[in-house]
Residue, then its C-alpha position, 0 to 999 in steps of 0.5 A: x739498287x737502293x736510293x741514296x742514303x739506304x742499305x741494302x741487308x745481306x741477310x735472306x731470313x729476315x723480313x719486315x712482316x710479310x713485305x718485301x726485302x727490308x732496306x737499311x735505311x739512315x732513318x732506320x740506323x738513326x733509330x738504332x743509334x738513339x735506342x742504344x744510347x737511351x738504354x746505356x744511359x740507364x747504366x749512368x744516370x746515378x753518378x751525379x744523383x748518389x748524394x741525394x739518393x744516399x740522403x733519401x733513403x738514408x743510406x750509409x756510404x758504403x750502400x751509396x756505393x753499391x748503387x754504381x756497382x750493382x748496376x755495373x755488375x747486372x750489366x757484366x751478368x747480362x753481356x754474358x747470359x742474355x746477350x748471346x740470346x740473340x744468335x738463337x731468337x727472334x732479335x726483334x722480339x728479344x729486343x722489345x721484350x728486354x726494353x719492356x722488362x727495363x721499363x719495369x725495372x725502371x720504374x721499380x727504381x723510381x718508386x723504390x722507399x727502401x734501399x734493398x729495393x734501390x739495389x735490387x731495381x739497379x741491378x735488373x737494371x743494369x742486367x736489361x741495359x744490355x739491350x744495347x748490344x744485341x742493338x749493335x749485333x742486329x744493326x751489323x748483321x743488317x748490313x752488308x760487309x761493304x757497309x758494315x763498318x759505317x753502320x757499326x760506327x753511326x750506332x756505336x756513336x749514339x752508345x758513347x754519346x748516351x754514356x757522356x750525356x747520361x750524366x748531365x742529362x740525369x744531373x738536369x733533371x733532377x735538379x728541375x724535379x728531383x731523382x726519381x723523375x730521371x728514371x721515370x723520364x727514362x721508362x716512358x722514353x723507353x716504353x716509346x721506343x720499345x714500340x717504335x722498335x717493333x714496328x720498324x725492325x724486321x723479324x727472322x724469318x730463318x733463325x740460325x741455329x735453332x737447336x743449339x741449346x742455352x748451355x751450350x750457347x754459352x760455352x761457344x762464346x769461351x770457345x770462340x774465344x779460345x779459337x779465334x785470335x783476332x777476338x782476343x786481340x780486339x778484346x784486350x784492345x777494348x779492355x785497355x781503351x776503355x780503361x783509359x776512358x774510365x780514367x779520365x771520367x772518374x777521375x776528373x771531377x775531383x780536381x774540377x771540384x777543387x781550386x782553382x775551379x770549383x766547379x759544380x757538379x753540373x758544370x763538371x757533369x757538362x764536359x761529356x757534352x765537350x766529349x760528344x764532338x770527338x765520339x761523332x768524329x770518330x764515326x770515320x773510323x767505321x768508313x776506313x774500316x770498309x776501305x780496308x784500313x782497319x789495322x791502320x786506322x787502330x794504330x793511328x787511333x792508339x796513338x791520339x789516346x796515348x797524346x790525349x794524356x799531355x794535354x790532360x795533365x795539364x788540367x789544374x792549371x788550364x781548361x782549354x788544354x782539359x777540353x783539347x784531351x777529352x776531344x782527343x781521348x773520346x775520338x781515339x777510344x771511340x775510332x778503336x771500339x768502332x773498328x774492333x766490333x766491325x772487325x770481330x763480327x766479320x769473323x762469325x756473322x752468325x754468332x754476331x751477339x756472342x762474339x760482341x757480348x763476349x768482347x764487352x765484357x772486357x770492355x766492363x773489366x776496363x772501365x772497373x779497372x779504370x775507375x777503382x784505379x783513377x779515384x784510389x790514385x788520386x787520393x794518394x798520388x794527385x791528377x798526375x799519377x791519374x795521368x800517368x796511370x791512364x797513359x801507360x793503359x794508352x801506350x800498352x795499347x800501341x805497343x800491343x798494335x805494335x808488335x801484333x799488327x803484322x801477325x795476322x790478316x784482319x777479320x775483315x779480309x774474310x767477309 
């Protein structure tokens, strides 16, 4: 029996060396809950900075631009083709070898004078920090199914608290040392971890289909999809939560910029912080999951999002209502993404990678939506219409789980 505080994996093929059985350990969950907010971080860290890269390199607007697009593009790229990696390769190995070529795209970005050069480091960057979810796929297949749902929100927890501290940390830093330090901190902490890793996380000794070839590796993510119905009900949930999410986040500042408040862009960058609370609330989510309360625990979840809305709208005339929403949003998005990945993993642990590269790709079709959306609306209609518009993204949702929730069992019943 493992001590207290450790996990046992299910798995026979994988081995920490040549060592015994390797043990799941909290201290091993923690690692794996720092690296995947680390390199989801990267995805982030140039919202604040645009300004002075755009001054820097005397870049016209619409190139400005490109830099957040580009990078969100490499990452919907690389959920698609590297991702799915995972199912057929040594995980650690791929794992180290993708942190190594983040470094280097990086540091490609730090020391980029030009703005091709710019792009073209963002967009590798992007495509790399994908690591993140062959992160999450290792950490569930370690698990065993008792557990999983734990594992899976401790994790999934470190990813949403990069993706909110990413901002204000970028914002610090570069106040402290300029832009280019923000990415030349972050390669010599992934460089770090990149060892680290490798040294803790076992490799397989067995690695399931090994003959499957790469085209048809990535056919069988469209064909999971086409066959398993619970996936794409899990996926159109993680397409619809994260879009609310990227409502709210890019749409905020713009009022928080105007009056009353004119706030900074530190302090608007410091309301992630705000968010971090509910993102570790939400971690419960994963151990109702493992109590059999998946279906619940989504509806109940739904319903906070569909809330949080209320008390956002009234943000122009309040902060504490501003900072009650962002709690109550982050808890509810991040308590449906735990369950979803725990839920559609237990469908085919041996395609664990593309199962969740797959539904992530729906998670980048939301928040693209929700971006291009919030800011276009803002413009023409004011905060309000940005609260409406994230609202019925929140209630479709609901009334997705609604009339869905009695249609099949959950994933989770056949692990």
């Amino acid at each position: 029996m493992p001590g207290n505080g450790e996990i046992t994996t299910a798995r026979t093929g994988v081995r920490a060396g040549d060592g015994p059985a390797f043990v799941l350990s909290r201290g091993v969950v923690l690692l794996f809950a720092v690296a995947c907010g680390a390199a989801v971080a990267n995805v982030y860290f140039a919202q604040p900075l645009l300004v002075t890269m755009g001054r820097d390199l005397a870049m016209s607007p619409a190139l400005v631009g490109g830099v957040v697009a580009l990078t969100q593009v490499g990452y919907g790229l690389g959920l698609f083709f590297l991702v799915p990696l995972g199912d057929v390769t040594d995980r650690r190995r791929l794992i180290v070898a993708q942190l190594l070529l983040l470094v280097v795209a990086l540091a490609v970005v730090a020391a980029a004078r030009t703005a091709v050069i710019l792009l073209a480091g963002m967009a590798a960057m992007g495509l790399l920090a994908v690591v993140t979810q062959t992160l999450v796929a290792f950490a569930a297949s370690l698990a065993p199914p008792a557990g999983r749902g734990r594992v899976v929100g401790l994790v999934t927890g470190g990813v949403v608290i990069g993706i909110l501290v990413a901002r204000t940390a970028s914002g610090v830093i570069a106040d402290l040392a300029g832009w280019r330090s923000v990415y030349l901190a972050s390669a010599a902490l992934t460089a770090v971890l990149a060892l680290v890793l490798h040294r803790v996380l076992p490799r397989h000794t067995d690695v399931p289909q090994p003959a499957l070839r790469y085209g048809r590796l990535l056919r069988s993510t469209i064909t999971l999809f086409a066959r398993e119905r619970p996936l794409r009900l899990r996926a159109l949930f993680g397409l619809l939560i994260f879009a609310a999410f990227s409502t709210l986040w890019s749409g905020v500042a713009l009022p928080l910029s105007e009056a009353p408040y004119f706030l900074s862009h530190s302090a608007i960058g410091a309301l992630g912080l705000i968010g971090v609370a509910g993102a570790l609330a939400a971690t419960v989510a994963g151990r109702l999951n493992d109590r059999g309360l998946s279906r619940r625990t989504t509806g109940v979840a739904l319903a906070l999002l569909a809330a949080s809305w209320l008390p956002l709208a009234f943000t122009r005339s309040s902060l504490w209502a501003l900072v009650a929403g962002v709690i109550l949003l982050d808890l509810a998005v991040q308590a449906v993404h735990v369950t979803n990945q725990t839920l559609i993993h237990a469908l085919h642990p041996d395609a664990g990678s593309r199962l969740i590269g797959g539904y992530m790709v729906f998670y980048s079709v939301g928040s693209a939506t929700g971006a291009l959306a919030a800011t276009s609306l803002y413009t023409v209609a004011g905060w309000g219409a940005v609260c409406a518009l994230g609202a019925a993204f929140s209630c479709l949702g609901l009334a997705l789980w609604a009339f869905t929730r009695d249609d099949a069992p959950d994933p989770s019943a056949r692990s």
